[in-house]
C-alpha positions in Angstrom: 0.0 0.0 0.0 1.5 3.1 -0.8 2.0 6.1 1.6 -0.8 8.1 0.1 -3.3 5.4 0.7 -2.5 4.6 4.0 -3.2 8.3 5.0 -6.7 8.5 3.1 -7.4 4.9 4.7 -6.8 6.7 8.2 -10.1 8.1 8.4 -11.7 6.0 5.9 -14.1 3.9 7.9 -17.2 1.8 6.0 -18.7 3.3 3.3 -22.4 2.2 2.5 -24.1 3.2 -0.4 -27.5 4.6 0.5 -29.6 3.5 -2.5 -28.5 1.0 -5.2 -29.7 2.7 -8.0 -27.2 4.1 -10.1 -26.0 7.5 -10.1 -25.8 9.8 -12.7 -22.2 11.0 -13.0 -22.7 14.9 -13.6 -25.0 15.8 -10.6 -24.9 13.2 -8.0 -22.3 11.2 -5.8 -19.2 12.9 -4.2 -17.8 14.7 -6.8 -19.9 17.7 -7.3 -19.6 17.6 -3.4 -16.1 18.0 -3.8 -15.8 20.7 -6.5 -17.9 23.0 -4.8 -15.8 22.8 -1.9 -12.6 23.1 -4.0 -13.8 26.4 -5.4 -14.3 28.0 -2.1 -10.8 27.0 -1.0 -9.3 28.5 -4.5 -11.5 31.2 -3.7 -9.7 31.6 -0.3 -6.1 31.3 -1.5 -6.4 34.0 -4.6 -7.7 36.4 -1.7 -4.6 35.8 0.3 -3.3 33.7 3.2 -5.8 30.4 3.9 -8.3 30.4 6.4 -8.2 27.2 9.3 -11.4 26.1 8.2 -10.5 26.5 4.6 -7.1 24.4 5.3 -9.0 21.7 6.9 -11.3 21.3 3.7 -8.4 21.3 1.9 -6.9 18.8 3.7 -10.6 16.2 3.6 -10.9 17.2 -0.2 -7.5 15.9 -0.7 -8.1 12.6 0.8 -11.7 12.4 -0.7 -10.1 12.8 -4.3 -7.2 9.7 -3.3 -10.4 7.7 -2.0 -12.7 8.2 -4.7 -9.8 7.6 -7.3 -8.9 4.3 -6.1 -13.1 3.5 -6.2 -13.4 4.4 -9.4 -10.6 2.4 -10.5 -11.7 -1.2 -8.7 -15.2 -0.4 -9.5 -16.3 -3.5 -11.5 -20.1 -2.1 -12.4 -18.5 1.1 -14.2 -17.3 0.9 -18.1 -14.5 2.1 -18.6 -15.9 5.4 -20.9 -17.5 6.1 -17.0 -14.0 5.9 -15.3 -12.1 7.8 -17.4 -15.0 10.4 -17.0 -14.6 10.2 -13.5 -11.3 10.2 -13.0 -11.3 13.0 -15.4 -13.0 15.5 -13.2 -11.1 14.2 -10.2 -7.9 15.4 -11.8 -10.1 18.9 -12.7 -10.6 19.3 -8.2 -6.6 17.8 -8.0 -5.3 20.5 -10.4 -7.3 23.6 -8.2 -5.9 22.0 -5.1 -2.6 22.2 -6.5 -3.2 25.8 -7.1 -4.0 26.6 -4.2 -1.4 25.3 -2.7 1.0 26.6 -5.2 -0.4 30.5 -3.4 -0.5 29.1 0.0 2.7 26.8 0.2 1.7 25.8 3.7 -1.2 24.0 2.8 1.3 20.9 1.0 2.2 19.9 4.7 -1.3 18.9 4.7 -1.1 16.0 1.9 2.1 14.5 3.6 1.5 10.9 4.5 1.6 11.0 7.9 0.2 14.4 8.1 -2.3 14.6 11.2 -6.1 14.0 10.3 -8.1 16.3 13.4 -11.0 15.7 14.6 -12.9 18.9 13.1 -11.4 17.2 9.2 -13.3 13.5 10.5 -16.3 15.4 11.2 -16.0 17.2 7.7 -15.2 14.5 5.7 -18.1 12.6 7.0 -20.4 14.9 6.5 -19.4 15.5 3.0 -19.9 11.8 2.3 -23.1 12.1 3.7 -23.9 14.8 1.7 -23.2 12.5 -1.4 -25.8 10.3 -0.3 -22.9 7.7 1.2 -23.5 6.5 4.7 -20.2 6.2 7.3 -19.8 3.8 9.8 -17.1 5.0 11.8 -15.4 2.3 13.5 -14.2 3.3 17.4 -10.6 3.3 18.0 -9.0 1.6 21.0 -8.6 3.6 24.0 -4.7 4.8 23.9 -2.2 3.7 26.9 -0.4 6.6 28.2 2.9 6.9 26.8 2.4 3.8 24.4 2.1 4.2 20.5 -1.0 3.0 19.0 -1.3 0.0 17.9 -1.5 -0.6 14.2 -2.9 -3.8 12.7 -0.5 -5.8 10.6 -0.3 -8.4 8.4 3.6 -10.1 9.9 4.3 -12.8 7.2 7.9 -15.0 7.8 9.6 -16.5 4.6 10.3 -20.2 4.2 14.0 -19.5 3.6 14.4 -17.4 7.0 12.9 -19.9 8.7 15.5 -22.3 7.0 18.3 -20.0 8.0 16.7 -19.3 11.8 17.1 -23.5 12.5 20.6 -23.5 10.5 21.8 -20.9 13.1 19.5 -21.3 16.3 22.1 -19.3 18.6 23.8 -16.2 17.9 27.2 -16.0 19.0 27.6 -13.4 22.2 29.2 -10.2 21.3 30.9 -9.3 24.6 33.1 -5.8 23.2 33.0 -2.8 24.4 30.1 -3.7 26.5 31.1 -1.3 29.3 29.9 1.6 26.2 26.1 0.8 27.0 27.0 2.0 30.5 25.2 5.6 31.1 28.2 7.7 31.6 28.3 9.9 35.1 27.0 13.7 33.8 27.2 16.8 36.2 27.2 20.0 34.7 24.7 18.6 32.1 22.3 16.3 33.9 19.1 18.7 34.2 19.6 20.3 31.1 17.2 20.2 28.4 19.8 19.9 25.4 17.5 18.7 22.6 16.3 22.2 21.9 19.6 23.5 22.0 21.3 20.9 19.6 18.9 21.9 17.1 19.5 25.7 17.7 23.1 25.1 17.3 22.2 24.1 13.4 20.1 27.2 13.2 23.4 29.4 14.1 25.6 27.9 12.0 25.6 30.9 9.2 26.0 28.7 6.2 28.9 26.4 8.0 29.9 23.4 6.5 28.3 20.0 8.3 30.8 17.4 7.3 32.6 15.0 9.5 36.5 15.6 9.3 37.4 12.7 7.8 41.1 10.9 6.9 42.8 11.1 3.4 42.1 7.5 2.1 45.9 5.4 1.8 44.0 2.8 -1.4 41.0 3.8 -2.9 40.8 0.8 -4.9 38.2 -2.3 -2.9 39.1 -5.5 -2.4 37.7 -6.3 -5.7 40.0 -3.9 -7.5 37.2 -1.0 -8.5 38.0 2.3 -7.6 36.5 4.9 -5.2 36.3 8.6 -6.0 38.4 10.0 -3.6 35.4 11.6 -1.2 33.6 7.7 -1.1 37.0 6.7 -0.2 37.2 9.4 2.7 34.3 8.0 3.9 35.6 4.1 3.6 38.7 5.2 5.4 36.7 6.4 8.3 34.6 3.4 9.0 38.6 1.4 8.5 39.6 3.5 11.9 36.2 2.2 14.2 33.2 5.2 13.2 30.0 3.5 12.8 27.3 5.9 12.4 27.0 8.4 9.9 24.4 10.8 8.2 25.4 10.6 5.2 24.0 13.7 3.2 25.9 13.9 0.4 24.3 15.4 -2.9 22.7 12.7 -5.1 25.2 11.5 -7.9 28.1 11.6 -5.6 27.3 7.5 -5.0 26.1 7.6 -1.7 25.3 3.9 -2.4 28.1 2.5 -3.3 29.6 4.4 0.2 27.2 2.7 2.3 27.5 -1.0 0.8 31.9 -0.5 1.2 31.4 0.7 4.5 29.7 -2.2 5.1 32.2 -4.3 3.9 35.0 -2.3 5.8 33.3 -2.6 9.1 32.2 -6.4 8.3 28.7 -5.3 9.1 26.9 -8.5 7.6 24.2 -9.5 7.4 23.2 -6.0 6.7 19.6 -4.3 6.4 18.8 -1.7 4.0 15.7 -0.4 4.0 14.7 2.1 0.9 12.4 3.8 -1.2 10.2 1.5 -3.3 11.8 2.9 -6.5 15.4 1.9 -5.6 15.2 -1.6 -4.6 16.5 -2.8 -7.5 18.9 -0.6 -7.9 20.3 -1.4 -4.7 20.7 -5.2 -5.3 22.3 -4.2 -8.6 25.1 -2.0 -6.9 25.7 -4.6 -4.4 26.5 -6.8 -7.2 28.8 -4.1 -8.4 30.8 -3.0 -5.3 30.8 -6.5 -3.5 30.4 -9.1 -5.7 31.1 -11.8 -2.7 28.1 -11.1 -0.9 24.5 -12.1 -1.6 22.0 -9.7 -1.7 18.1 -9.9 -2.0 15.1 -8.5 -2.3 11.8 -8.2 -0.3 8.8 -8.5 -2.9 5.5 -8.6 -1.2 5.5 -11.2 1.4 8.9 -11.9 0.1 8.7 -15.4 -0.6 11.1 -15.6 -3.3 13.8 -14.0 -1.0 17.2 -15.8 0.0 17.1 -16.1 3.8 21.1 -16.7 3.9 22.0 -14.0 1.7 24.2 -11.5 3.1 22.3 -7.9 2.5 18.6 -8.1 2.3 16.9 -5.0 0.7 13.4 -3.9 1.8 11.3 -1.3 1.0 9.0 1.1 3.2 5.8 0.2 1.9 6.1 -3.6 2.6 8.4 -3.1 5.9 5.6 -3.8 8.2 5.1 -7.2 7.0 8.5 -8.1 7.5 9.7 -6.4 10.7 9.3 -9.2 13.4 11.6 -11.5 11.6 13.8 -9.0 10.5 14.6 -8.0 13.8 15.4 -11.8 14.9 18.0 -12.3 11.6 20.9 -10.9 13.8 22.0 -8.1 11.4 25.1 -6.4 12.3 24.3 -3.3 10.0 21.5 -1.3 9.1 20.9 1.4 6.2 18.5 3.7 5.7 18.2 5.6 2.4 16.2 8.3 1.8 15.9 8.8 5.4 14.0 11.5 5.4 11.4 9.5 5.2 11.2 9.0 8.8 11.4 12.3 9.9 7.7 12.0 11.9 8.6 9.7 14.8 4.7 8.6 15.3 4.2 7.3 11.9 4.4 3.5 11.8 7.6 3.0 9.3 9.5 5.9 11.5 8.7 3.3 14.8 9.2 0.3 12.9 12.6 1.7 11.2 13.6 2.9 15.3 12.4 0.0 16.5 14.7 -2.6 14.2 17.6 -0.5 14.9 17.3 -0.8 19.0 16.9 -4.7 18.3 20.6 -4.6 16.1 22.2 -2.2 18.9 20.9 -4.5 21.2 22.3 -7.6 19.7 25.3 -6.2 18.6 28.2 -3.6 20.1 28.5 -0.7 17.9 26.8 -1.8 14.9 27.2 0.1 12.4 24.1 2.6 11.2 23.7 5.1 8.2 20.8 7.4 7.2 21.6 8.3 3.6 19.4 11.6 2.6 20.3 14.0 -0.1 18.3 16.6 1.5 20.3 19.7 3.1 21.0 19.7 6.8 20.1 23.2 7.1 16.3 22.8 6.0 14.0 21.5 8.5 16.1 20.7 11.5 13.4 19.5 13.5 13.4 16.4 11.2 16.5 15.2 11.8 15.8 14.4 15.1 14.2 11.2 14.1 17.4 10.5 12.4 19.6 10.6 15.1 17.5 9.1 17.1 17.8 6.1 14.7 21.9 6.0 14.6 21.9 6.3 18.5 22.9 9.7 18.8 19.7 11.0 21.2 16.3 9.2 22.7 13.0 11.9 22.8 14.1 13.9 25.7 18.2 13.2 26.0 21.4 13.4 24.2 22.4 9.4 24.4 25.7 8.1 26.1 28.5 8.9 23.3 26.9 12.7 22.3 26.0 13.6 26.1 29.9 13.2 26.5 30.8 15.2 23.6 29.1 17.9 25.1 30.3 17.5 28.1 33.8 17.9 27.2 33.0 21.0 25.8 32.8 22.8 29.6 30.1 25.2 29.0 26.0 24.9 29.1 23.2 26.4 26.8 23.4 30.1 29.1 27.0 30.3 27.5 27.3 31.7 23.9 30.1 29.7 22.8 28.4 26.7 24.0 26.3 26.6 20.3 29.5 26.1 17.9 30.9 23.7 20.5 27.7 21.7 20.2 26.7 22.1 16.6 30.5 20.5 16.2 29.8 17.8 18.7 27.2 16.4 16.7 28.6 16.8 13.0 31.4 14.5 14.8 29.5 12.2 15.7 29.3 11.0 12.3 27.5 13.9 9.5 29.2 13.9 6.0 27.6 16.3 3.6 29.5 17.4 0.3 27.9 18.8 -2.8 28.8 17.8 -6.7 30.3 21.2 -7.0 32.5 20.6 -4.0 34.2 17.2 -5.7 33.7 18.3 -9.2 37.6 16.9 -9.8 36.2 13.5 -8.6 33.3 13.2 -10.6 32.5 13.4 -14.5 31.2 16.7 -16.3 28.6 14.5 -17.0 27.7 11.0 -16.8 24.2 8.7 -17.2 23.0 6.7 -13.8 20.8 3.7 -14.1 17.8 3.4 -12.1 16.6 0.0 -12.8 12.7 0.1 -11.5 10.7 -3.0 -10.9 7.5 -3.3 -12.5 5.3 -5.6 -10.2 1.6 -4.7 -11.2 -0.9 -5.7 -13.3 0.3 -3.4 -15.7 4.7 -5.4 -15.2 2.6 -8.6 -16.1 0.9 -7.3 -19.1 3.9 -6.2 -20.2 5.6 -9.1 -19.4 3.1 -11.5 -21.1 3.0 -9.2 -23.9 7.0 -10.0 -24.2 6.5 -13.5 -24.4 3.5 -13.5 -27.4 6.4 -11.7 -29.7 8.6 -14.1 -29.0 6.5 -16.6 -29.9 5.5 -15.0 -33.0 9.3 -14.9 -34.1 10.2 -18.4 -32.9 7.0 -19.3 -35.1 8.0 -17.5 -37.9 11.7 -18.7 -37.7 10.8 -22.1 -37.2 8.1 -21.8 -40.4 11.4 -20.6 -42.6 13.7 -23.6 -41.0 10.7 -26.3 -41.9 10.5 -24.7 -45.7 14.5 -25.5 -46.0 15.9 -27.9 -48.1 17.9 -30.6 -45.1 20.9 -30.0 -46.6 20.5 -25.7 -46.2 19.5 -26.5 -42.3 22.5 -25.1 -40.0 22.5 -26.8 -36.5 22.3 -24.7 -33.7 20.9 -21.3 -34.6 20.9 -19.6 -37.6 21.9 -16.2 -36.9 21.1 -14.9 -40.0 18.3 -15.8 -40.1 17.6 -14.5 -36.6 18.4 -11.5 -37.9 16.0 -11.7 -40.8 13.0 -12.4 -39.2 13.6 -9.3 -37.0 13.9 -7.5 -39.9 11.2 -8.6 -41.6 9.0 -8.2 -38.4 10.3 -4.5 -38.0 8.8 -4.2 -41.8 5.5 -5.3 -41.1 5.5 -3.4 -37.9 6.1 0.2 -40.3 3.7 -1.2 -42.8 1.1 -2.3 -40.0 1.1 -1.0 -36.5 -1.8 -3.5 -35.5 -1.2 -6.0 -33.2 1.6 -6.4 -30.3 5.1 -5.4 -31.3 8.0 -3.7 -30.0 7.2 0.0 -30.7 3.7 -0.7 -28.6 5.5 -2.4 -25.6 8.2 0.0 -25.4 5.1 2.7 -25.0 3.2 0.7 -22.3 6.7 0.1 -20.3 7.2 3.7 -20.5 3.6 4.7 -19.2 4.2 2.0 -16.4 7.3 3.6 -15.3 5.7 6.9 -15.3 4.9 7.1 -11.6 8.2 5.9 -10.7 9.7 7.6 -13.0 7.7 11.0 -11.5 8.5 9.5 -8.0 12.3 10.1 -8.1 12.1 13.0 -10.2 10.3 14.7 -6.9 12.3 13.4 -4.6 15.5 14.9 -6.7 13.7 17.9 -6.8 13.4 18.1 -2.9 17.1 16.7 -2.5 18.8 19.4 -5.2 16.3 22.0 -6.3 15.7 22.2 -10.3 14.9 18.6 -12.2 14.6 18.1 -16.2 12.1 15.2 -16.7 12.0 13.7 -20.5 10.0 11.6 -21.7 8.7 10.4 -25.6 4.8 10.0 -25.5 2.4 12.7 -24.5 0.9 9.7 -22.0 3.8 9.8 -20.3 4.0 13.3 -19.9 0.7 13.3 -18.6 1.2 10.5 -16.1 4.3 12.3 -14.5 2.4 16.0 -14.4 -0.7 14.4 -12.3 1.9 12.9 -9.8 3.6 16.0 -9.9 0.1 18.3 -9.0 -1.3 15.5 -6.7 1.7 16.7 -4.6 1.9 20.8 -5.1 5.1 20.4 -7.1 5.2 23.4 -9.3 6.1 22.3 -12.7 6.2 23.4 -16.5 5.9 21.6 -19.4 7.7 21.6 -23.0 5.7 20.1 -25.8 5.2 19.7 -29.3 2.0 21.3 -30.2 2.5 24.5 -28.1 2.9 27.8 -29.4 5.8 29.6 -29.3 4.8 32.2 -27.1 3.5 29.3 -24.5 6.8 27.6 -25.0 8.9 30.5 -24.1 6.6 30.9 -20.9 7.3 27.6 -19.8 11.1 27.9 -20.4 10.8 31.4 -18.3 9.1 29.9 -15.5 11.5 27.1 -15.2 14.5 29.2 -15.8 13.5 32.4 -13.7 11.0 30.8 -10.7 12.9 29.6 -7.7 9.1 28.2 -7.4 9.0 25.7 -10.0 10.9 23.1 -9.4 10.5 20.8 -12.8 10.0 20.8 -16.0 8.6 17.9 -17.7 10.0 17.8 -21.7 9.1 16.0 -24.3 12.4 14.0 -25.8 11.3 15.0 -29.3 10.4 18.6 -28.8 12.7 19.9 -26.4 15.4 17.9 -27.5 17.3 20.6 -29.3 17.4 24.7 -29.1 17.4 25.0 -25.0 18.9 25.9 -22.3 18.3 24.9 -19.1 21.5 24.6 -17.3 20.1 26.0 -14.3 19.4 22.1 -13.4 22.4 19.6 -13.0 19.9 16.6 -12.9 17.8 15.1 -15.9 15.9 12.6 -15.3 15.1 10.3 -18.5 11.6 8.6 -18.5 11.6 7.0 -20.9 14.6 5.5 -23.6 15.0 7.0 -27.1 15.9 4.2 -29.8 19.5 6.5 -30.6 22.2 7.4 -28.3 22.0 10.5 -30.2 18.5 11.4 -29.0 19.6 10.7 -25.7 22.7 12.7 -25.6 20.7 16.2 -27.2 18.4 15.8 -24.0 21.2 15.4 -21.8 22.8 18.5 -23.5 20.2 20.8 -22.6 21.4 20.6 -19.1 25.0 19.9 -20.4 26.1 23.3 -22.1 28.3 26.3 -21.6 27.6 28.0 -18.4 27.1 24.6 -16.8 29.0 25.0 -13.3 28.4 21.7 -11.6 28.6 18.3 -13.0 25.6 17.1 -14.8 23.8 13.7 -14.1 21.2 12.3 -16.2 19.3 9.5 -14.3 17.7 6.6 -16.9 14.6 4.6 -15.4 15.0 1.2 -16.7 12.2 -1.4 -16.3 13.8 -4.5 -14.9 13.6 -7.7 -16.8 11.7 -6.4 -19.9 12.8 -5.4 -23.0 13.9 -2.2 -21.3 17.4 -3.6 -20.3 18.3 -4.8 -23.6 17.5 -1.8 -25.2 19.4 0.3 -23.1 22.7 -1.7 -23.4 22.4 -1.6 -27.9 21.9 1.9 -26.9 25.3 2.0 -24.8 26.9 -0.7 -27.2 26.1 1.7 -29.9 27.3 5.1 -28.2 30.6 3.7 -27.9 30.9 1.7 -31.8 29.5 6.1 -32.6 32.4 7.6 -30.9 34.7 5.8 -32.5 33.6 5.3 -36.2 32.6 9.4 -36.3 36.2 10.7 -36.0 34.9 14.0 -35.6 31.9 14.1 -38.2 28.3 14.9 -36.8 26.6 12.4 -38.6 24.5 9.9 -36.9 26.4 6.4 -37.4 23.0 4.0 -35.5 20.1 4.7 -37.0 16.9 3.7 -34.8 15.9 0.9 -36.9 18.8 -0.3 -36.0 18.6 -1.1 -32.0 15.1 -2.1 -32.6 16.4 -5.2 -35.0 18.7 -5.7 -32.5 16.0 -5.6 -30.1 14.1 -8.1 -31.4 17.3 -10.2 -32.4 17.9 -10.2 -28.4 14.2 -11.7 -28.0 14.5 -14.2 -30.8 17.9 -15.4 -29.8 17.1 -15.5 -25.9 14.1 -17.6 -27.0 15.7 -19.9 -29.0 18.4 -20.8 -26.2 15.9 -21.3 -23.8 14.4 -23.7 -26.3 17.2 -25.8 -26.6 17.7 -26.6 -23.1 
C-alpha cells in the first residue's frame, strides 16, 4: 500500500451506499460535493493567506479525491468510458488543489502521509460523504495507553527461507566488546539540562557552515575487488577502516552515496546487513551490491517476500512492505543497518519511522556498535526538526536526552546552553559524531562533467505482467516464424544450432510489417506501455531529486507519459512546467521562463522529441530520463540541454530502466552503440546508429534468448 493510501485509509471507515440505484455521473455522488468545496478553497487562497477552516477542507478534499480515485478504479459495475469520465474530473478538483497550494505553500504539509487527520477534518469528511448520499460507519478506535504508541494492525508474514536460516543458526554467538559503552556515563554539569532544543539551535546558528565530518585522506581507494573509489567515497571508507560507525550521510545525489554505504559495510564487516529504501530503488540497490561487493549475496523483499534468499548477506526492503517483514527481520541478527532516503522517517509517530527505530534498537541491542547510516540527499540546514528522528535512529539521542557517546561530547566542551560559545561547540559535537555532507560542486575533480546513472525500477503490477506477457507472445511469434522458414529449408541448407542470419532476418522482416502495420503487439507498442508503467516511478524520483537538489529536467517520448508524471507532480503541489510539441511559441517561451526564472518551480517535464534541441536549461544539474529513445544520439541532445556552456556543476542524467523487460536490452544496444558512434565518427556529426537499428537488435535479443531457452 502506498504512503498516500495509507493516510486516506486513516479516516476511511465503512462506506455504504445509500440507495443502489445508479447515479448519474454529472450531478450526484461525491464529486460535485467535492468541486464546490474546491472552489471555495481557490477562492480563499487567490484572496490571500488560507483560512483554518479552509485548510481543513483542503486537507478532507484531498483525501476524498485519493479515495474516490482508487473507487473508481476497482469499481467493477463502471465501463470504462464512466471511469475515465470520473477520473477526469477528479484530476479537474486535484489541479485547483494544487493551485491553491501553489499560493498558500503551507497547505502541502497537509497532503504528507503522515500528516495529522483532526477531529474537526473527521467530522467534515463525514459529512461530505453524507452529503453524497454515502453512509459512514465509523469504527471506534482503541482507548490509547499513556505513553504507548498505538497500535497498528499488521499483516507479519515470515519466509520459508528465514525460517531455513533461523534453525541452521538457532544461537547467535555473544558479542561481549566494548560492552562497558552501554554503561550511562556519570554527567554533572549537564544532567538537568534540556539539550535537545539546544542541539537543534546550534544548526540554526551555524551561518552557512559546512556539516561534514573531518574525515582521513584515504591510503587505497581501490576495494578489495579492485574498482575504484572517488576520492570523497573513499574518505568516507577510510573512516569506518579506523572504528566510526554511524554516519548521516547527506551527500548530494550522484556523488554514489550507495556505493559508500555498501563498502562501508564491507570495511566494518557489518553483515548480514539491512537496507531499508524507497520502493523505487530496490532494485537498484541489489544491482550495486552486485557491483561494489560481488562476494556477498544480496536480496530483495517482494510482497510477502517469498522468493527472497534467507542466507543472503544484505537483504533490501522497502518502506511500503516493511511492516510485513519487521518481526523476523529484527530476529535475523543483522550487524548493520541502512536507511536511504531517510528523510522518510522524519515523523517519529508514523508506523515505518517506529518500525525503522524500532529494528535499529533490536541490532544495537544484539550487537556492540553496529554500524548505522541514514543516507538523505536533502540539506541539513532545512528543517532541522526532522533530523531528530534521524539521530535518534543512529543512536545519537532518545526523545528527551542526548544518548551516552553525544551527552559526553558535550560534556567535554565545559560550557551549558546560558554560554554563547556553548552553540558552535555543540553544533561540532554532533557533526562528529558522524554527518558527511558534500555537494557535486565541491568534488567536481572527482566526478565526470557529466555521466548517465541507471535506475533499474521493478514493475510488479498488473500493468509489469501485461507487459511481461505481452514480451512472451512476440517471442512466440518470431520463434513461429523462424521455425516456419527452417521447416520450408531444403535438409541440406538446415545449420545446426541457430541460424543467426536468419535471426536477424526475421527481425527485420517483423520491423517491416511493424512500419507497414502498426496492428497488433510489437516492439514499438511495448516499449510505450513500459514507458507509461514507469511513469509514476519515474515522476516518484524526479520529486524526490527535486526536494534533494532543487531544479529537475524530466524527458519523456509519449504525451501519455508526460501526462502520467504532471498528475503525480500536482497531486503533490510540485510546481512544474511543461515543454511540448503542439505548443505555441509564445506558450513555450513561458514555460522555459518559469523554469529558468522561478525559484518556485521546481520541474519541467519535456518531451524528448520537442525539447530535445534549441534550449537551455543549465540552471538544473539533474535530468531525469523517463523514458529511452531508440538512438544514443536522441539521448545525448536531451542530456545536452542541461550539459552546455555556463554549466558549473557536473551534470547527471538518471535513466529509469524497467527491470527484466525489454527495457534492459534496449538500453545496453543503446550504450553498445554510443561507444561503436564515438569511434567510427572521427569527428563528423553524422548519426552512425540509425533507430531501426537497436530495434532489429532488439528483437534479435528476444528471438535469440528464446531460442536458447528452447534448446535446453
Amino acid at each position: 500500500m502506498s504512503g498516500q493510501t495509507k493516510s486516506a485509509s486513516r479516516t476511511r471507515g465503512n462506506r455504504r451506499p445509500r440507495r443502489s440505484t445508479p447515479r448519474r455521473l454529472d450531478n450526484d455522488g461525491i464529486i460535485p460535493v467535492l468541486a464546490r468545496a474546491v472552489r471555495e478553497i481557490e477562492a480563499e487562497a487567490q484572496r490571500g493567506r488560507v483560512s483554518p477552516s479552509a485548510r481543513t477542507r483542503f486537507q478532507v478534499v484531498a483525501l476524498l479525491v485519493r479515495e474516490e480515485r482508487a473507487r473508481v478504479k476497482e469499481d467493477a459495475e463502471a465501463t470504462e468510458v464512466q471511469k475515465a469520465e470520473q477520473l477526469k474530473r477528479l484530476d479537474g478538483v486535484a489541479t485547483i488543489l494544487a493551485k491553491a497550494a501553489a499560493r498558500d505553500t503551507t497547505l502541502l504539509v497537509l497532503l504528507a502521509e503522515d500528516a495529522e487527520v483532526s477531529d474537526s477534518a473527521r467530522a467534515l469528511r463525514r459529512k461530505m460523504l453524507e452529503a453524497a448520499g454515502v453512509e459512514v460507519v465509523e469504527e471506534e478506535p482503541p482507548a490509547a495507553v499513556e505513553g504507548e504508541v498505538p497500535a497498528v494492525p499488521e499483516r507479519r508474514v515470515v519466509p520459508r527461507s528465514v525460517v531455513a536460516r533461523q534453525l541452521a543458526n538457532p544461537f547467535q554467538v555473544p558479542d561481549f566488546e566494548g560492552a562497558a559503552r552501554r554503561l550511562e556515563p556519570k554527567t554533572h554539569r549537564l544532567a538537568n539540562w534540556e539539550l535537545i532544543g539546544p542541539l537543534l539551535r546550534s544548526f540554526e546558528l551555524a551561518n552557512g557552515a559546512p556539516a561534514c565530518l573531518e574525515m582521513p585522506d584515504p591510503r587505497d581507494r581501490r576495494t578489495r575487488d579492485g574498482l575504484e573509489m572517488m576520492r570523497h567515497q573513499a574518505q568516507l571508507v577510510a573512516a569506518v577502516k579506523e572504528g566510526h560507525r554511524t554516519f548521516l550521510l547527506a551527500d548530494e545525489p550522484g556523488l554514489g552515496k550507495t556505493a559508500q554505504a555498501l563498502l562501508a559495510a564491507q570495511a566494518a564487516d557489518a553483515f548480514p546487513l539491512l537496507v531499508v529504501v524507497p520502493n523505487v530503488v530496490k532494485t537498484n540497490w541489489a544491482r550495486e551490491a552486485q557491483r561494489w561487493v560481488p562476494r556477498r549475496k544480496a536480496t530483495v523483499i517482494h510482497g510477502d517476500g517469498h522468493d527472497i534468499d534467507g542466507f543472503a548477506d544484505i537483504v533490501v526492503v522497502n518502506y511500503e512492505v516493511l511492516d510485513r517483514h519487521v518481526g523476523w527481520l529484527g530476529d535475523l541478527g543483522f550487524r548493520g543497518m541502512v536507511v536511504d532516503e531517510a528523510h522518510f522517517i522524519k515523523n517519529r509517530k508514523s508506523q515505518r519511522s517506529q518500525h525503522v527505530l524500532q529494528l535499529a534498537d533490536r541490532i544495537r541491542q544484539r550487537t556492540v556498535r553496529p554500524l548505522l547510516m541514514a543516507l538523505t540527499g536533502t540539506p541539513l540546514i532545512n528543517d532541522i526538526e526532522d533530523f531528530t528522528s534521524i539521530w535518534q535512529f543512529l543512536g545519537w539521542i532518545d526523545e528527551k536526552k542526548p544518548l551516552p557517546e553525544l551527552m559526553a561530547r558535550l560534556e567535554e566542551t565545559g560550557l551549558t546552553p546560558e554560554d554563547k560559545p556553548f552553540y558552535p561547540a555543540a553544533r561540532r559535537a554532533v557533526v562528529d559524531m558522524g554527518i558527511v555532507r558534500r555537494r557535486k560542486v565541491d568534488v567536481a575533480a572527482d566526478i565526470p562533467a557529466r555521466r548517465i546513472a541507471d535506475i533499474p525500477v521493478e514493475l510488479d503490477d498488473e500493468a509489469g505482467r501485461s507487459i511481461r506477457a505481452a514480451e512472451r507472445e512476440l517471442a512466440r511469434r518470431l520463434v513461429e516464424r523462424y521455425d516456419r522458414v527452417m521447416a520450408a529449408r531444403d535438409e541440406e541448407k538446415r545449420v545446426a544450432g541457430i541460424d543467426e542470419e536468419l535471426v536477424r532476418r526475421v527481425a527485420e522482416w517483423e520491423r517491416d510489417e511493424t512500419d507497414d502495420n502498426a496492428s497488433g503487439e510489437n516492439v514499438f507498442s511495448m516499449i510505450r506501455r513500459i514507458g507509461t508503467a514507469k511513469a509514476p516511478l519515474a515522476a516518484d524520483y524526479a520529486a524526490q531529486l527535486a526536494r534533494s537538489v532543487g531544479k529537475v529536467v524530466v524527458f519523456a517520448k509519449h504525451v501519455d507519459v508526460m501526462d502520467a508524471c504532471e498528475r503525480l507532480f500536482a497531486e503533490r503541489g510540485i510546481r512544474h512546467s511543461s515543454i511540448r510539441g503542439n505548443q505555441t511559441p509564445k506558450a513555450r517561451e513561458a514555460a522555459i521562463d518559469s523554469f529558468v526564472n522561478d525559484p518556485e518551480v521546481a520541474i519541467v517535464v519535456c518531451s524528448l522529441t520537442a525539447a530535445g534541441v534549441g534550449l537551455n536549461l543549465q540552471v538544473s544539474s539533474n535530468v531525469v530520463l523517463a523514458e529511452l529513445s531508440w538512438t544514443d544520439a536522441e539521448q545525448t541532445q536531451a542530456i545536452d540541454r542541461v550539459h552546455r556552456i555556463g554549466q558549473e556543476e557536473p551534470v547527471t542524467a538518471w535513466r529509469i530502466i524497467a527491470a527484466q523487460t525489454i527495457d534492459t536490452r534496449i538500453a545496453e544496444l543503446i550504450d553498445s552503440k554510443a561507444g561503436l558512434a564515438a569511434r567510427a565518427l572521427d569527428g563528423s556529426d553524422e548519426e552512425v546508429t540509425a533507430s531501426a537499428d537497436i530495434q532489429v537488435e532488439a528483437m534479435v535479443a528476444l528471438l535469440t534468448d528464446a531460442l536458447h531457452k528452447r534448446r535446453r
